[in-house]
N, C-alpha and C positions, 0 to 999 in steps of 0.2 A: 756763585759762592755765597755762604750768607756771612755779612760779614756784620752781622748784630753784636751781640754780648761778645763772642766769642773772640779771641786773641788771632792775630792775621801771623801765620807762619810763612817767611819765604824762606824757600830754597833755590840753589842755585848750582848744579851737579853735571858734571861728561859723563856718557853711559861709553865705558869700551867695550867692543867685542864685534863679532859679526852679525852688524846692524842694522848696514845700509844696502838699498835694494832690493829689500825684502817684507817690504812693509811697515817698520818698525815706527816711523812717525804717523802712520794714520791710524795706528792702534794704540798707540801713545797719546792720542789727541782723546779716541772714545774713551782710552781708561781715566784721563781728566774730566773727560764728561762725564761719568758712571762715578764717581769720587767727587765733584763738584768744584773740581780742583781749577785756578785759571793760570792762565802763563803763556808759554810757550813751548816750540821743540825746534832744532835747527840743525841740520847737517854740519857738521865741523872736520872738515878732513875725512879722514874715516871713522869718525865716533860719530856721536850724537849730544849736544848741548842740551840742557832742559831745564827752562826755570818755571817753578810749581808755587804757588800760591794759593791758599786755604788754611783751614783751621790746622791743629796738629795732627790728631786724629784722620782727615781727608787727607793729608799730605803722607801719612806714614802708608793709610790704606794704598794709594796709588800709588806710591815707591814697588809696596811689595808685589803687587801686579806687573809694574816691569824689572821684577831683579828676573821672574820667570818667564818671558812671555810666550801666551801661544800661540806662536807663528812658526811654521816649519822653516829650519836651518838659522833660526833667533839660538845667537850663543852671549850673552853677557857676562865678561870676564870682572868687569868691575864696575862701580859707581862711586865715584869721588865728589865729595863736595868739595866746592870753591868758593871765595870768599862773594859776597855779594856785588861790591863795587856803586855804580852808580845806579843800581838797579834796587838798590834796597827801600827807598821809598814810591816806588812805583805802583799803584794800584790797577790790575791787570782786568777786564772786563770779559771774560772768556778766558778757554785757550786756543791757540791757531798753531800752522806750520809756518815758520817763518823764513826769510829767504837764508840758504845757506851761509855759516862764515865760512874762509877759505884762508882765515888769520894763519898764527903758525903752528909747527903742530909740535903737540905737547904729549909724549909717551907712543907706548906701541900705535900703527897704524893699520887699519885692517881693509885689505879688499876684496870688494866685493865678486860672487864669484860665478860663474854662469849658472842658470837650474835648468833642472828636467821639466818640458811641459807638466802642468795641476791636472788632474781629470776634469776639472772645468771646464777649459781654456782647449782641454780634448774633445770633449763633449761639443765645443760650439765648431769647432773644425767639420762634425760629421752632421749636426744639426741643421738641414737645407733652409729653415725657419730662419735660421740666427744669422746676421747682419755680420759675421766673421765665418762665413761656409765657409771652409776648403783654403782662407788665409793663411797661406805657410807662415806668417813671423809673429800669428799669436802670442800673448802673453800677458799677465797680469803681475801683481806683486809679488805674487808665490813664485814665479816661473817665468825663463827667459834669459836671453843673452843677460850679462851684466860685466864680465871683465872683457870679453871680445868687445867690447863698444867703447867703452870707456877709455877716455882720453888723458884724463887727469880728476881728481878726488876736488870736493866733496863729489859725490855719486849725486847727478842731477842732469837732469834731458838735457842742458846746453853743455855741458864734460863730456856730451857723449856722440857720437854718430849719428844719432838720430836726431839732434839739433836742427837738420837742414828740413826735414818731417813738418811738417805746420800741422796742427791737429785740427781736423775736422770737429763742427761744432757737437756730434753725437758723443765725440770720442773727448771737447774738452770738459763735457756737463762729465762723464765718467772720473775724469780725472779729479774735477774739483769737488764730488760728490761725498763726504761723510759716509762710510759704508760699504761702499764701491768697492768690488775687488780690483778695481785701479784706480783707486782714491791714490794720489800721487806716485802709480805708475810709468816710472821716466819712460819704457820700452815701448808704452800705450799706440798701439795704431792699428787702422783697417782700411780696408781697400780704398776710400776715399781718399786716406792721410797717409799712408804709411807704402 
């Protein structure tokens, strides 16, 4: 973020809607990167928490990139700001994902809801090459169990069934990966891990 001449805007907003499970915080992270926006994002329940920090201008551009986003089955019903709190003097160095809150919940709550395999995640099924041949429990962000597994909210690999899963180090570079179409993939596994 450049934070020269320019005036330091925070914000501090819940995004509602059908969020979680589906990728929404690691496209949430590149659109802060691609805006030069830093902060944070964090599962909260069934929404998503986000505090954005940058000029006006970067903070308004990356708002309006997640009021739409393009992630299939992405529905954002609302975006509420909230008051700052103790976070108003905090100078943010990036932006990351950060570990869920599971505080309380505050308006409608949305769960998350099973997908259809991605043609991807098809594709590496028939692909003899691909390190997920013939894996029946494929899936990446796009695609996959999510409400069969799910234990209790925020939507995060330990709420879920697949907790007991350790991931293999292939599968946790994927996860942690910027990019990755299982860049925070709770479902993430392959025949090693999963």
């Amino acid at each position: 973020m450049d934070k020269g001449e320019s005036k330091i805007c925070n914000r501090r907003i819940v995004v509602r809607g059908h969020l979680q499970g589906i990728g929404f915080r690691p496209y949430t992270a590149r659109m802060a990167k691609k805006h030069g926006v830093c902060g944070y994002i964090r599962n909260s329940w069934g929404n998503v928490e986000i505090f954005a920090q940058g000029t006006e201008e970067q903070v308004t551009a990356f708002l309006n990139d997640i009021k739409e986003p393009k992630l299939a089955f992405a529905f954002v019903e609302e975006i509420e700001e909230l008051a700052l709190g103790d976070l108003e003097g905090r100078i943010f160095d990036g932006f990351r994902i950060e570990e869920s809150n599971s505080g309380e919940v505050d308006g409608p709550v949305y769960i998350p809801v099973d997908l259809p395999i991605c043609e991807s995640c098809a594709a590496e099924l028939e692909n003899t090459e691909d390190r997920r041949f013939s894996y029946p429990l494929n899936s990446c962000v796009a695609c996959g169990p999510r409400f069969s597994i799910i234990r209790r909210l925020p939507y995060d690999r330990e709420n879920t069934s697949m907790d007991v899963f350790e991931m293999c180090p292939e599968c946790k570079k994927e996860y942690t990966t910027m990019g990755s179409r299982r860049h925070h993939a709770q479902t993430i596994g392959c025949k090693e891990c999963g």
